[in-house]
C-alpha positions in Angstrom: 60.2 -14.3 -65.1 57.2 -14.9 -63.6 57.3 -12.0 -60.9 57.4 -10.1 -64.3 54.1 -11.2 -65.8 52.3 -10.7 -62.7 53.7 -7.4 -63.0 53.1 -6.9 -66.0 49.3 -8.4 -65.9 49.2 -5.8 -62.7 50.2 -2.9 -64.6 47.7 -3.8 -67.3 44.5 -4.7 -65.6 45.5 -1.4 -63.4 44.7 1.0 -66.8 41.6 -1.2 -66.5 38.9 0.2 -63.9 38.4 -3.7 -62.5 39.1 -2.9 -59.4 37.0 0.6 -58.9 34.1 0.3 -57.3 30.6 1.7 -58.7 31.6 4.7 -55.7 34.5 5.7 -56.3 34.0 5.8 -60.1 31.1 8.2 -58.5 33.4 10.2 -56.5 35.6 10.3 -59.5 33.2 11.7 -61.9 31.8 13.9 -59.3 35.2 15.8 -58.8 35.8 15.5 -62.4 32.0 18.0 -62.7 33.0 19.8 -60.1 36.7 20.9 -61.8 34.7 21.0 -64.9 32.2 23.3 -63.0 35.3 25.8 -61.3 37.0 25.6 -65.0 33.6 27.5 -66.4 33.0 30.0 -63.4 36.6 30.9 -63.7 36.0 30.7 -67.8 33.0 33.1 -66.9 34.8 35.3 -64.5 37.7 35.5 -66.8 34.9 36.5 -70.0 33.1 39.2 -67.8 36.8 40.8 -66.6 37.4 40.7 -70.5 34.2 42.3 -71.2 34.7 44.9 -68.2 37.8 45.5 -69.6 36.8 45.8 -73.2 34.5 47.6 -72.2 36.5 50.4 -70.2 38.4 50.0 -73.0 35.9 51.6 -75.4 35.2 54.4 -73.0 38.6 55.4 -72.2 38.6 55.2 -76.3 35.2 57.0 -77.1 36.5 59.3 -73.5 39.7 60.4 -76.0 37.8 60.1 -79.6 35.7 62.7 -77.8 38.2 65.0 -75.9 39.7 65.2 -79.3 37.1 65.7 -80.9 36.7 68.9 -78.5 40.0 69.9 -79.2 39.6 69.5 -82.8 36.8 72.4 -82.5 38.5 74.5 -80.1 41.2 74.8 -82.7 39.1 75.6 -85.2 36.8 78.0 -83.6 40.5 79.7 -82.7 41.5 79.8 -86.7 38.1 80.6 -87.8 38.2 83.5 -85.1 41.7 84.2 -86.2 40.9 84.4 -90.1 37.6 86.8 -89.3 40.3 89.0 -86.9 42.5 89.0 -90.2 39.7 89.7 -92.1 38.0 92.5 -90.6 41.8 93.9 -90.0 42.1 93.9 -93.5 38.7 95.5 -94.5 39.6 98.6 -91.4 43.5 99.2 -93.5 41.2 99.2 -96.5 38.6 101.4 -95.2 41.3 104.1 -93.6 42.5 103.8 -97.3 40.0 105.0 -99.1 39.0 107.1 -96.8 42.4 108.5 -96.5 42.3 109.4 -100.3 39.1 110.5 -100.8 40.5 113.4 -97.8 44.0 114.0 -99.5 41.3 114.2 -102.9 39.0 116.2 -101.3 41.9 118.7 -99.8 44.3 118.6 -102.6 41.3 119.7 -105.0 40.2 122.5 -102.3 43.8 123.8 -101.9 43.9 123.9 -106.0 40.5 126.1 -106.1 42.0 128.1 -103.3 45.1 129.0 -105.6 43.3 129.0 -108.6 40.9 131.7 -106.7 44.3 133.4 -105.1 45.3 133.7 -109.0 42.5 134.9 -110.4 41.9 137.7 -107.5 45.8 138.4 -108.1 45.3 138.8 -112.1 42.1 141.1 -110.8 44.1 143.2 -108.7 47.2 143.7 -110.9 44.9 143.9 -114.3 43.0 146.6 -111.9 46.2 148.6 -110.6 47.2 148.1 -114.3 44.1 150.0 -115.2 44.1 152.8 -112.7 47.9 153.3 -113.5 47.2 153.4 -117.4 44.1 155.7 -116.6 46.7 157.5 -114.7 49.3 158.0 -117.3 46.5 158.9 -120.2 45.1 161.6 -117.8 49.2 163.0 -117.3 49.6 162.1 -121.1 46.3 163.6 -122.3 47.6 166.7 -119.7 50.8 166.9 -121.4 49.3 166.6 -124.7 47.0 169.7 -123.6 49.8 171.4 -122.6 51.2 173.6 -125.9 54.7 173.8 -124.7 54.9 170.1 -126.6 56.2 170.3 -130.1 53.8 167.9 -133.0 56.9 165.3 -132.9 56.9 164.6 -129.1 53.3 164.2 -128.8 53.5 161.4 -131.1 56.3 160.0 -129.5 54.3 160.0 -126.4 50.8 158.4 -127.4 53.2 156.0 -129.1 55.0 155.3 -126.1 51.9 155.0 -124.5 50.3 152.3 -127.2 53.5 150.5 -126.7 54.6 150.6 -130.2 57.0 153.4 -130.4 59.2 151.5 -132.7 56.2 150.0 -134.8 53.8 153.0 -135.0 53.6 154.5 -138.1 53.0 158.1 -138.5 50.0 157.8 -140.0 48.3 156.1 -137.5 49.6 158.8 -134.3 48.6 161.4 -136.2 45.0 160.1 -136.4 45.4 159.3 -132.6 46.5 162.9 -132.4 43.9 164.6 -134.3 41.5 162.4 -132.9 42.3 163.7 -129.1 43.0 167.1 -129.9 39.0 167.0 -131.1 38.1 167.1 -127.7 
């Protein structure tokens, strides 16, 4: 039991720095700096590999912020150039449009005067021909009339044939006719 208390007095006074000298409590707190020393150099090494790396970090970041960014615009210039394309498409069909009708207008309405010209130099020409043909039957009818080998009746008959009312005409009215051309 007694071995034990020395032991156990050893163990105790051993916690206790007794038996240290002055140097090697020197040496002690010397390596203890110099761990505390390496522990902040490889703190400080490990806070600028941090700050490298953060640092990268935000470029590679602002790199691709920027890149799209670029792309962003490129892809808008593209619409914007695509919607003005569009655009000015849309203002050409518009354009050949109108201008389109104004030419059917402006042909339509020149190929009307045209007929309506056609017509009115066809009206001339048969309302002429219809004039030279009447002139023509009043010279054969006044002729006829001249003649003497007509009797009173058939004279009438013919300048009522020739007024177009041979039903309608009274007898009256050819004899005037009659009298009237047989004046000159």
């Amino acid at each position: 039991m007694r071995y034990i208390y020395l032991i156990l007095l050893a163990l105790f006074f051993t916690g206790c720095d007794l038996f240290d000298s002055n140097e090697i409590k020197l040496k002690k707190l010397e390596a203890q700096t110099q761990r505390d020393m390496a522990k902040i150099e490889l703190e400080k090494e490990l806070a600028n590999i941090d700050k490298s790396k953060e640092l990268d970090i935000v470029k590679l970041k602002s790199k691709l912020e920027q890149e799209n960014f670029e792309q962003t615009m490129k892809l808008r210039a593209q619409e914007n150039e695509m919607k003005l394309n569009i655009y000015i498409a849309l203002i050409v069909a518009l354009l050949i449009i109108v201008i389109s009708s104004f030419i059917y207008y402006y042909y339509k309405r020149r190929h009307e005067n045209e007929l309506h010209q056609y017509k009115d130099n066809l009206e001339k020409y048969f309302h002429q021909q219809e004039n030279s043909t009447r002139l023509k039957i009043a010279e054969k009818l006044v002729d006829s009339l001249a003649s003497s080998d007509l009797t009173q009746e058939q004279k009438l008959q013919l300048i009522s044939a020739f007024n177009g009312q041979m039903n309608n005409a009274s007898k009256d009215d050819i004899k005037q006719i009659s009298f009237e051309k047989d004046e000159y």
